[in-house]
Phi, psi and omega in degrees: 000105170256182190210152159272112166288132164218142180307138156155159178288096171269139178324162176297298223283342182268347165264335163297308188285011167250336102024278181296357196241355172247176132333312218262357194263030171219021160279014191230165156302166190266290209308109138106342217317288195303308158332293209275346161283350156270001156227028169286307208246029161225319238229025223221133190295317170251103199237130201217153198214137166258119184236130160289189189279002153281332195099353177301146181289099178244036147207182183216139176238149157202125200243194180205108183216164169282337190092006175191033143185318185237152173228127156244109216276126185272331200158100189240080151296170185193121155335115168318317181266022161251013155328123201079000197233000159104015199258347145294326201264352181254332163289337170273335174304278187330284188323326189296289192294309181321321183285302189284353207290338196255018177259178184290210149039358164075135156034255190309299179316357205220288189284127170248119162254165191222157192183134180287100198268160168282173161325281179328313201288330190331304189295317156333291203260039182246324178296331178285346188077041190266186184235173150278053195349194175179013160228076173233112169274155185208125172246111180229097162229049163293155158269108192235092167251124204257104193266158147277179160242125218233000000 
Protein backbone atom coordinates (compact mmCIF):
# COMPACT_ATOMS: atom_id res chain seq x y z
CA UNK A 1 0.00 0.00 0.00
CA UNK A 2 1.68 3.25 -1.12
CA UNK A 3 0.58 6.52 -0.82
CA UNK A 4 1.44 10.35 -2.23
CA UNK A 5 1.80 13.43 -0.03
CA UNK A 6 1.11 16.82 -1.87
CA UNK A 7 0.44 20.60 -0.90
CA UNK A 8 -3.24 21.31 -1.83
CA UNK A 9 -6.53 22.72 -0.82
CA UNK A 10 -9.29 21.02 0.45
CA UNK A 11 -12.99 22.00 0.44
CA UNK A 12 -14.81 22.83 4.08
CA UNK A 13 -17.34 19.71 3.00
CA UNK A 14 -14.32 17.59 1.91
CA UNK A 15 -12.37 17.87 5.06
CA UNK A 16 -15.61 17.09 7.22
CA UNK A 17 -16.05 14.10 5.31
CA UNK A 18 -12.11 13.18 6.46
CA UNK A 19 -13.17 13.83 9.59
CA UNK A 20 -15.41 11.08 10.15
CA UNK A 21 -13.01 8.66 9.10
CA UNK A 22 -10.37 9.91 11.97
CA UNK A 23 -9.75 10.47 15.21
CA UNK A 24 -9.28 13.79 14.90
CA UNK A 25 -12.92 14.96 14.42
CA UNK A 26 -13.34 15.50 17.85
CA UNK A 27 -10.92 18.36 18.48
CA UNK A 28 -13.15 20.77 17.52
CA UNK A 29 -15.85 22.75 19.40
CA UNK A 30 -19.82 22.46 18.39
CA UNK A 31 -19.65 26.43 18.01
CA UNK A 32 -19.73 27.81 14.94
CA UNK A 33 -18.02 24.38 13.49
CA UNK A 34 -18.80 24.66 9.77
CA UNK A 35 -17.36 28.37 9.76
CA UNK A 36 -14.49 28.04 11.49
CA UNK A 37 -13.33 24.84 9.10
CA UNK A 38 -14.07 26.57 6.43
CA UNK A 39 -11.40 29.11 6.97
CA UNK A 40 -9.32 26.80 8.25
CA UNK A 41 -8.84 24.80 5.20
CA UNK A 42 -8.44 28.47 3.25
CA UNK A 43 -6.41 30.19 5.44
CA UNK A 44 -3.87 27.63 6.97
CA UNK A 45 0.03 28.22 5.97
CA UNK A 46 0.31 24.75 4.97
CA UNK A 47 -2.06 22.26 3.87
CA UNK A 48 -0.91 18.96 2.83
CA UNK A 49 -3.46 16.00 1.95
CA UNK A 50 -2.17 12.14 1.93
CA UNK A 51 -3.83 10.14 -1.11
CA UNK A 52 -3.40 6.50 -1.85
CA UNK A 53 -2.81 5.39 -5.23
CA UNK A 54 -6.68 5.24 -5.74
CA UNK A 55 -6.62 8.83 -4.79
CA UNK A 56 -8.81 8.63 -1.71
CA UNK A 57 -7.72 10.94 1.20
CA UNK A 58 -6.49 8.84 3.93
CA UNK A 59 -4.32 11.53 5.93
CA UNK A 60 -4.23 15.30 6.46
CA UNK A 61 -1.85 17.91 7.77
CA UNK A 62 -2.08 21.72 8.60
CA UNK A 63 0.25 24.10 9.71
CA UNK A 64 0.63 27.70 10.50
CA UNK A 65 4.41 29.10 10.46
CA UNK A 66 6.52 32.57 9.57
CA UNK A 67 8.62 30.50 6.95
CA UNK A 68 11.88 31.35 9.25
CA UNK A 69 11.56 30.38 12.54
CA UNK A 70 8.41 28.50 14.11
CA UNK A 71 5.70 25.75 12.72
CA UNK A 72 2.66 25.10 14.91
CA UNK A 73 1.09 21.99 13.69
CA UNK A 74 -3.02 22.55 13.77
CA UNK A 75 -4.38 19.47 12.73
CA UNK A 76 -2.56 16.14 12.00
CA UNK A 77 -4.85 13.29 10.60
CA UNK A 78 -4.49 9.69 9.51
CA UNK A 79 -7.57 7.34 7.95
CA UNK A 80 -8.44 5.14 10.85
CA UNK A 81 -7.38 2.00 8.67
CA UNK A 82 -3.84 3.62 7.64
CA UNK A 83 -3.08 4.11 10.88
CA UNK A 84 0.24 3.05 12.00
CA UNK A 85 1.65 2.98 8.38
CA UNK A 86 4.29 6.16 8.64
CA UNK A 87 1.61 8.33 6.93
CA UNK A 88 1.40 11.06 9.91
CA UNK A 89 4.97 10.84 10.61
CA UNK A 90 5.54 11.51 6.88
CA UNK A 91 3.00 14.83 6.89
CA UNK A 92 5.00 16.25 9.74
CA UNK A 93 8.71 15.84 7.77
CA UNK A 94 7.08 17.40 4.82
CA UNK A 95 4.95 20.17 7.01
CA UNK A 96 8.72 20.68 8.54
CA UNK A 97 10.94 21.10 5.31
CA UNK A 98 8.12 22.93 3.66
CA UNK A 99 8.35 25.69 6.86
CA UNK A 100 11.98 25.81 6.21
CA UNK A 101 12.77 24.90 2.43
CA UNK A 102 13.74 28.89 1.86
CA UNK A 103 16.28 28.76 4.61
CA UNK A 104 19.80 27.16 4.25
CA UNK A 105 19.52 23.90 5.84
CA UNK A 106 15.90 23.13 5.67
CA UNK A 107 13.28 22.79 7.95
CA UNK A 108 14.85 21.01 11.16
CA UNK A 109 17.78 23.39 11.26
CA UNK A 110 15.71 26.40 11.31
CA UNK A 111 11.75 25.39 12.57
CA UNK A 112 11.23 24.82 15.94
CA UNK A 113 7.75 23.16 16.06
CA UNK A 114 4.97 22.94 18.23
CA UNK A 115 1.63 21.61 18.31
CA UNK A 116 -1.36 21.07 20.85
CA UNK A 117 -1.66 17.05 21.24
CA UNK A 118 -5.16 14.94 22.22
CA UNK A 119 -4.45 12.72 24.89
CA UNK A 120 -4.23 9.74 22.58
CA UNK A 121 -1.84 11.58 20.49
CA UNK A 122 1.08 11.99 22.89
CA UNK A 123 3.27 8.73 22.06
CA UNK A 124 2.86 9.96 18.55
CA UNK A 125 4.91 13.22 18.70
CA UNK A 126 6.91 11.83 21.71
CA UNK A 127 8.39 9.05 18.78
CA UNK A 128 8.92 12.06 16.49
CA UNK A 129 11.00 13.45 19.39
CA UNK A 130 9.03 16.57 20.04
CA UNK A 131 9.02 17.56 23.95
CA UNK A 132 6.75 18.83 26.41
CA UNK A 133 7.48 22.40 26.69
CA UNK A 134 7.06 24.04 30.26
CA UNK A 135 7.16 28.03 28.36
CA UNK A 136 3.94 27.66 26.58
CA UNK A 137 1.38 30.31 27.75
CA UNK A 138 -2.42 29.94 26.59
CA UNK A 139 -4.96 32.91 26.34
CA UNK A 140 -8.91 30.83 26.06
CA UNK A 141 -11.95 32.40 26.30
CA UNK A 142 -13.76 29.93 23.47
CA UNK A 143 -17.19 28.92 24.09
CA UNK A 144 -16.18 25.05 23.49
CA UNK A 145 -18.97 22.30 23.62
CA UNK A 146 -17.50 19.31 23.02
CA UNK A 147 -19.07 17.15 19.69
CA UNK A 148 -17.46 14.34 17.24
CA UNK A 149 -17.99 14.92 14.12
CA UNK A 150 -20.31 11.92 12.91
Amino acid sequence: MSYTIQQERLTPEAYIGFLRRTDLGSQYPKERFHERIATLVEKASISLTARDDAGDLIGVGFGITDFAYWLFITDLGVAREWTGKGVGKALVREMHRIAGESLDGGGEKNIIMYTCANENATGFYEKLGMVKPDDIYMYNKVEWTDFTVE
